[in-house]
C-alpha positions in Angstrom: 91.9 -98.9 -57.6 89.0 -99.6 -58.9 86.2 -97.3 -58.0 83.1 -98.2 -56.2 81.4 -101.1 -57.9 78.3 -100.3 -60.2 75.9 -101.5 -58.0 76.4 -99.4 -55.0 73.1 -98.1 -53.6 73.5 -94.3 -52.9 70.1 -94.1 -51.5 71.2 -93.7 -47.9 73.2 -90.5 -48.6 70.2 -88.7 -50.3 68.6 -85.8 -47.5 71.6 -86.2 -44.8 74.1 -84.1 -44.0 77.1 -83.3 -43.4 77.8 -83.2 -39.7 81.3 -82.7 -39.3 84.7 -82.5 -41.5 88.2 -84.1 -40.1 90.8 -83.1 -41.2 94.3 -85.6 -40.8 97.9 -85.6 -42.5 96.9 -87.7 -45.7 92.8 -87.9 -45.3 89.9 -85.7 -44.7 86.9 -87.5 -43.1 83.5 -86.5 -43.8 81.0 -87.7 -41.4 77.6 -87.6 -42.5 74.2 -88.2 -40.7 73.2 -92.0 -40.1 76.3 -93.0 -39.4 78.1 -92.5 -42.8 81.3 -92.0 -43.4 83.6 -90.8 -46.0 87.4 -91.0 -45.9 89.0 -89.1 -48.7 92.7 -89.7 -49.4 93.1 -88.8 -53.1 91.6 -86.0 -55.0 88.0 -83.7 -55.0 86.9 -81.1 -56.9 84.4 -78.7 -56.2 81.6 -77.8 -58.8 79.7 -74.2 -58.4 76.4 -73.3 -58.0 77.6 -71.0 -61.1 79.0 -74.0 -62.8 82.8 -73.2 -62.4 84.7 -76.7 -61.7 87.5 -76.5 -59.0 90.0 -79.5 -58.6 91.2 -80.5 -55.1 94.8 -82.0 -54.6 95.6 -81.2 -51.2 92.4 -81.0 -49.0 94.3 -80.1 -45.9 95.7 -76.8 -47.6 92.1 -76.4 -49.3 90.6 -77.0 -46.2 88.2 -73.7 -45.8 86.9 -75.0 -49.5 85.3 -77.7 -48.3 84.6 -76.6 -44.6 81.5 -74.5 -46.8 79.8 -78.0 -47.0 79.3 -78.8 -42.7 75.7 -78.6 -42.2 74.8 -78.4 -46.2 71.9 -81.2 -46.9 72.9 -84.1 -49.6 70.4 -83.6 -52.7 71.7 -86.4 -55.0 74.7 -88.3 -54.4 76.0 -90.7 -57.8 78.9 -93.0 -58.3 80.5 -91.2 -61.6 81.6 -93.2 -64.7 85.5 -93.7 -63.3 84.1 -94.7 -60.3 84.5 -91.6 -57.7 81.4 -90.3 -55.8 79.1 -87.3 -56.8 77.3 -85.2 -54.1 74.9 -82.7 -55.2 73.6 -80.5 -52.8 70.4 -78.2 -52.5 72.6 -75.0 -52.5 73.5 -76.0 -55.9 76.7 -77.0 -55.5 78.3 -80.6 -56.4 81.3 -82.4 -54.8 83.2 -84.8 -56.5 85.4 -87.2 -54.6 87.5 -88.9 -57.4 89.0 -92.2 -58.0 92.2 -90.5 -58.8 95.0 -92.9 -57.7 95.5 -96.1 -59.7 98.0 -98.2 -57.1 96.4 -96.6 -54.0 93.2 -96.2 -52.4 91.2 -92.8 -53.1 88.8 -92.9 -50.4 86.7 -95.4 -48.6 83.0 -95.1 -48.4 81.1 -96.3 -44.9 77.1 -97.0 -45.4 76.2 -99.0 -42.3 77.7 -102.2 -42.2 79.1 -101.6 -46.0 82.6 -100.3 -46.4 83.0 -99.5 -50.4 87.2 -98.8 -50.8 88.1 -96.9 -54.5 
């Protein structure tokens, strides 16, 4: 796919969290406060606050990974330069939910009455 088009405004992710991670067969859902959602299909990777980069290929089996982010508070979030989604949050930490699949969608972004698919 894709990748979320350049123009995306981010804006309504900064200073929400992250109220509650689903977990499915083939996605992990990550609903966030406001009413936005992200549906992740394809790959993550998890950066540290210590700067050690962690890929994600199978969220279900990585699932206590990303449980650590429920309740963490979005600092930053950027569309990155293949067109996946950064979040950078105030405990230092950064998620990256990657445009990784070229026939197939990599995740779905909800903002309101937006729906961005990469």
């Amino acid at each position: 796919m894709n990748g979320l088009p350049s123009t995306v405004d981010l804006t309504p992710l900064k200073n929400k969290r992250i109220e509650q991670i689903c977990f499915g067969a083939w996605v992990v859902i990550f609903n966030i406060e406001g009413g936005i959602r992200i549906a992740v299909e394809g790959d993550c990777a998890i950066t540290s606050a210590a700067g050690l980069l962690r890929r994600i290929e199978d969220c279900k089996t990585n699932a206590t990974d990303l449980c650590r982010f429920v309740g963490s508070e979005v600092q930053d979030a950027e569309r990155d330069a293949n067109g996946g989604l950064t979040l950078k949050f105030r405990a230092g930490e950064t998620l990256h939910i990657l445009n990784s699949r070229d026939a197939y969608e990599s995740f779905q972004l909800h903002i309101g009455d937006h729906v961005y698919v990469a």
